[in-house]
N, C-alpha and C positions, 0 to 999 in steps of 0.2 A: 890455089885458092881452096879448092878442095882439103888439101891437106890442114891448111888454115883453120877453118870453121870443123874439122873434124877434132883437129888440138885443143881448139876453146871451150869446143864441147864435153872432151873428157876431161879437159883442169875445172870445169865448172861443177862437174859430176864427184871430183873430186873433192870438191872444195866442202859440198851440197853433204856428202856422207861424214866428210871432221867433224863440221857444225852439228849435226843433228843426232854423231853415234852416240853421244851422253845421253840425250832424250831418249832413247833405244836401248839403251844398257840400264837403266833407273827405270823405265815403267814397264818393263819388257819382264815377265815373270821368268828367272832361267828355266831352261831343260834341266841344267845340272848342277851340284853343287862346285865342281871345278868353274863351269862360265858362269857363276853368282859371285865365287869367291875374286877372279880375275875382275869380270864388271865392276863392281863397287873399289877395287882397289883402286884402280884406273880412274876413276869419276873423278873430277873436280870443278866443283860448284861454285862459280863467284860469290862471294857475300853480297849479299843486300844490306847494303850501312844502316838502313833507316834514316828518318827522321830525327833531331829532337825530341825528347821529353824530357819533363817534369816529376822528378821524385818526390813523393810525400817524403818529405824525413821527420822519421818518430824517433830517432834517439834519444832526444832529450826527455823523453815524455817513459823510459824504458827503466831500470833498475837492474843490473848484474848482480845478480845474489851469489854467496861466497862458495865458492866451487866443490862437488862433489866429484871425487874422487875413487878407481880402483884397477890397482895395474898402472900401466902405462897413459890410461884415458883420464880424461877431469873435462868435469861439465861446469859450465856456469850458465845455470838456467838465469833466463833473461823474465822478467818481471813483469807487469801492464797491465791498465783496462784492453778491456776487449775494445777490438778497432774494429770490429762487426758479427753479426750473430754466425755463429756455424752448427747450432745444435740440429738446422735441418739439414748438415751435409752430411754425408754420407764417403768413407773414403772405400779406395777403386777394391781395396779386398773384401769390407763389409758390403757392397753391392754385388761383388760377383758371388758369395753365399746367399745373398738375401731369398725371400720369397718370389719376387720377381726379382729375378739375377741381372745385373749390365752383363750383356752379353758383348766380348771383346772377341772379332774374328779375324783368320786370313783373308788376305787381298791377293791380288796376281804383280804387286810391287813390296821387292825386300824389305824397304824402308819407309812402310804405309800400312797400317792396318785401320779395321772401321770399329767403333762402340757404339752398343745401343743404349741409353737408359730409361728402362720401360717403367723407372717409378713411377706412381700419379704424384705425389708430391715433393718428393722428396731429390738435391739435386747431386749430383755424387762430383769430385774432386778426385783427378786423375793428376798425380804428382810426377812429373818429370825424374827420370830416376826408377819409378816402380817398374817390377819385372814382371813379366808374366807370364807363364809356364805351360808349354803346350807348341799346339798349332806345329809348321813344319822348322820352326827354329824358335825357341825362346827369346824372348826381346824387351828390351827395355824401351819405356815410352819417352816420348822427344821433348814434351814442352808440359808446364802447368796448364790443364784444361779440366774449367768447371762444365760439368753439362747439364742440362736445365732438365727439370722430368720431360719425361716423352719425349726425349729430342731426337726421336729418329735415328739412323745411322748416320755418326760423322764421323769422318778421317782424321787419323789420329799421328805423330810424323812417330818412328820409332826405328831400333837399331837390335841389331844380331847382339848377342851374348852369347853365342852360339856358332861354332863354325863350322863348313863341312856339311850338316845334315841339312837335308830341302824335303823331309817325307818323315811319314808317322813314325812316333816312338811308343814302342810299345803300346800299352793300351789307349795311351793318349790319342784325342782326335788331333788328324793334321787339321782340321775346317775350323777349328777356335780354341781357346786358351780356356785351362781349369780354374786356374788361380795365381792371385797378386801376394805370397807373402813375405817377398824380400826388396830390397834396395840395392841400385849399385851401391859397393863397399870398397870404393877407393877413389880419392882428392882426383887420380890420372885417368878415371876412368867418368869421374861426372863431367870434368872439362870436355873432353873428350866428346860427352853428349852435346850438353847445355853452349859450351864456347866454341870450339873447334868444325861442330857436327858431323863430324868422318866418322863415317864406319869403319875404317882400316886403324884409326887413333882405338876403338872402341874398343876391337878385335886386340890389340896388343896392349892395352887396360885391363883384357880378362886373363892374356896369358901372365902378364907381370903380376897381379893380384894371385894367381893361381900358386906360382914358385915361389911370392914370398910366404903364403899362407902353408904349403908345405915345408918349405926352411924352419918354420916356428911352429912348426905343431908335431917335426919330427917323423912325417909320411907325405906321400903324393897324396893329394886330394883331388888327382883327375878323373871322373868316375869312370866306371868302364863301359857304361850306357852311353857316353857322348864324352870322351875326355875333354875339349872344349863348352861344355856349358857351364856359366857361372851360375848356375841355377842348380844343379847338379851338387857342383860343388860346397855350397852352400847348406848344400842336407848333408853333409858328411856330416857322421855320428860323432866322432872326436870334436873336429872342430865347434859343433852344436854344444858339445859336454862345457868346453871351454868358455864361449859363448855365455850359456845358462851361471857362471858366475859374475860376469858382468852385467846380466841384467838383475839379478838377486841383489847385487850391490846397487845399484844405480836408478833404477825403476820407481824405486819408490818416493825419490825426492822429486817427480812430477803429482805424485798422487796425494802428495802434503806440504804442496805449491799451488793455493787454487787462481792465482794469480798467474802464472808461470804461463807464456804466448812462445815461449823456444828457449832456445840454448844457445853459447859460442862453445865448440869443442877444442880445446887440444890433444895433441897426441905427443908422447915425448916431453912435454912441456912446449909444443909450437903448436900455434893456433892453426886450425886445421880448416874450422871451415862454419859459420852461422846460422839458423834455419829459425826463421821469426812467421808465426801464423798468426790469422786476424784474429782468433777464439783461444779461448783453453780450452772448450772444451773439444775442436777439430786436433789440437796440440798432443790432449792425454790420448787420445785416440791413435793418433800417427806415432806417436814415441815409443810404443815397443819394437816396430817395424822400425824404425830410424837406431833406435839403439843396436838393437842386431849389427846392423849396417857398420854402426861406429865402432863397437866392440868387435866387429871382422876384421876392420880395418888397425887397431890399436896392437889385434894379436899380427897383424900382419905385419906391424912394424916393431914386433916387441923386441927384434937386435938392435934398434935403432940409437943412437947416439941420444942422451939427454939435450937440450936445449941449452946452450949456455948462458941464457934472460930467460926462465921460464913465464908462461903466461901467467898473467896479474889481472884482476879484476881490473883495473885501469886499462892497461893492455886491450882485453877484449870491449870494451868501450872504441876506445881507440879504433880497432880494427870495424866494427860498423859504422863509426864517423866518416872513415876513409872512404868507406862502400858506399854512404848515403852522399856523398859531396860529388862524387864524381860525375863525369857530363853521361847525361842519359839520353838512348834510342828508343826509337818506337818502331815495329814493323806490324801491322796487321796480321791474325790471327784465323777467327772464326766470327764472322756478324760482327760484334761490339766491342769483342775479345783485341787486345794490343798483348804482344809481348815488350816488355821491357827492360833494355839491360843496359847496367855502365860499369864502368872499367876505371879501377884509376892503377896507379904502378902494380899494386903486390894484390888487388883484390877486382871480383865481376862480380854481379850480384844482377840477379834473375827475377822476376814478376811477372804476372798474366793479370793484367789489369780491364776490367769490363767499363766500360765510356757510359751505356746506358744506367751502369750504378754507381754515379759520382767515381767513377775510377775505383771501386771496390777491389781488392786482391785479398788471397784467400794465404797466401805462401808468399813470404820472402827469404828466396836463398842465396847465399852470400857464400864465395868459393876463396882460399887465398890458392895466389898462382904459384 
């Protein structure tokens, strides 16, 4: 008997440590970058399906203007009235310069960081995708999240672009982040965030981004500061040089579109991926930073095979019909905040929609698989 009740006691014990070492490896800050790197690989987080939801669909209400073009990339700025004011937003790079800065810091969990925004009036727009540079790994943020002035510190969900380092680099503070001025810049590495949500998808997003962007610019581009950050990499001076002719070419057809709510991009002549905002003017604002991103990505595929149906102004219509039809979920956010996503075969498409503001969304982004 004895024996009995001592056996049930350690399979229960056993049982008691499978279940709960996830919970223990995800909020558990590492000792080291070896058990940060192993924890997170290891993790796997059931999905929460969601609920049902309801998509606004604005397609029809939208215009595809005839595509702008240079290299390998072609924009078709998408057209609109404005589907709600954003001149009081403020986005997550123009707040962390501002006079009172959003302060973005370290947490004691890899995939958590907190934002403050101490504006009095003003409410700032943290884009799922932006990177943020500092603290004891660089990271990209998880979800679309407006935050209201003063809203105190809220948690933010977010991922390593960054691997290996857990402690300060060089002058940088490890206790918080200096600054937001790039986007992840590759289709494998936004799914990766926004659909997937794996750290370990994210982490081999920046390596495979890294070796194609060296294959087509003719050098490594891993820095010697942290050859794993894509933040790093991103400030390489060639690739930058490269860079700086794609926005020369391109930049300027948001600034003589005062219509112009986003864009559908190709790469190769395939549609790559949509980004529809409720303003132009939150639009002209975010478009240098977005373009970067696109034009990394364009040179990263510039061995790439042409499209044999290149994208048409029809085409990219098409491709947000498909996005806006498909069946939509709802999972809870922050207070009023719902994220929102649907899926149909070749397309996801992402929103943070506020309930207390008739379903207001700031950012609609649209991914092909």
């Amino acid at each position: 008997m004895k024996k009995l009740i001592l056996f049930t006691f350690v399979a229960a014990a056993a049982a008691f440590y499978t279940l709960s070492a996830q919970d223990r490896t995800v909020n558990r800050r590492p000792s080291n970058s070896r058990q940060m790197q192993q924890s997170v690989r290891t993790n796997a987080v059931k999905a929460d399906v969601g609920k049902p939801a309801t998509l606004k669909k604005i397609a029809s209400g939208l215009k595809v203007a005839v595509p702008v073009k240079h290299a390998n990339l072609e924009v078709f700025l998408i057209e609109g009235d404005d589907l709600a004011g954003t001149k009081n937003v403020l986005t997550l790079d123009e707040a962390m310069s501002a006079s009172k800065p959003v302060v973005v810091k370290e947490t004691s969990q890899v995939n958590e960081l907190t934002v403050n925004n101490s504006q009095d009036e003003k409410e700032v727009f943290i884009m799922a995708g932006d990177i943020v540079k500092g603290g004891r790994q660089d990271r990209t943020l998880g979800s679309d999240l407006p935050l209201k002035p003063k809203s105190g510190e809220v948690s933010v969900a977010s991922f390593c672009v960054e691997q290996g380092r857990w402690s300060k680099r060089g002058n940088e503070s490890a206790a918080q982040f200096s600054s937001s001025k790039n986007v992840v810049a590759s289709k494998e590495g936004k799914l990766a965030v926004r659909k997937a949500g794996n750290q370990g998808e994210v982490w081999q997003s920046v390596a495979a981004a890294q070796e194609k962007i060296s294959r087509n610019i003719g050098k490594d581009v891993k820095p010697t500061a942290s050859a794993t950050s894509l933040q790093l990499t991103l400030e390489d001076k060639d690739l930058k040089s490269k860079i700086k002719t794609f926005v020369e070419a391109l930049k300027p057809a948001v600034e003589s579109s005062p219509r112009s709510l986003g864009f559908v991009c190709a790469i190769n002549g395939e549609i790559n991926s949509a980004e529809i905002f409720a303003g132009h003017d939150l639009f002209r604002r975010v478009w240098p930073k977005m373009l970067e991103g696109l034009a990394t990505e364009a040179i990263s595929l510039a061995d790439g095979k042409p499209a044999a149906d290149p994208a048409t102004n029809e085409t990219a219509v098409q491709f947000i019909n498909r996005a806006e039809s498909a069946a939509a979920t709802e999972k809870p956010l922050q207070g009023s905040l719902k994220h929102v996503s649907a899926e149909s075969e070749d397309t996801v498409l992402f929103e943070t929609v506020d309930e207390k503001k008739e379903g207001r969304w700031l950012r609609r982004n649209i991914i092909k698989k």
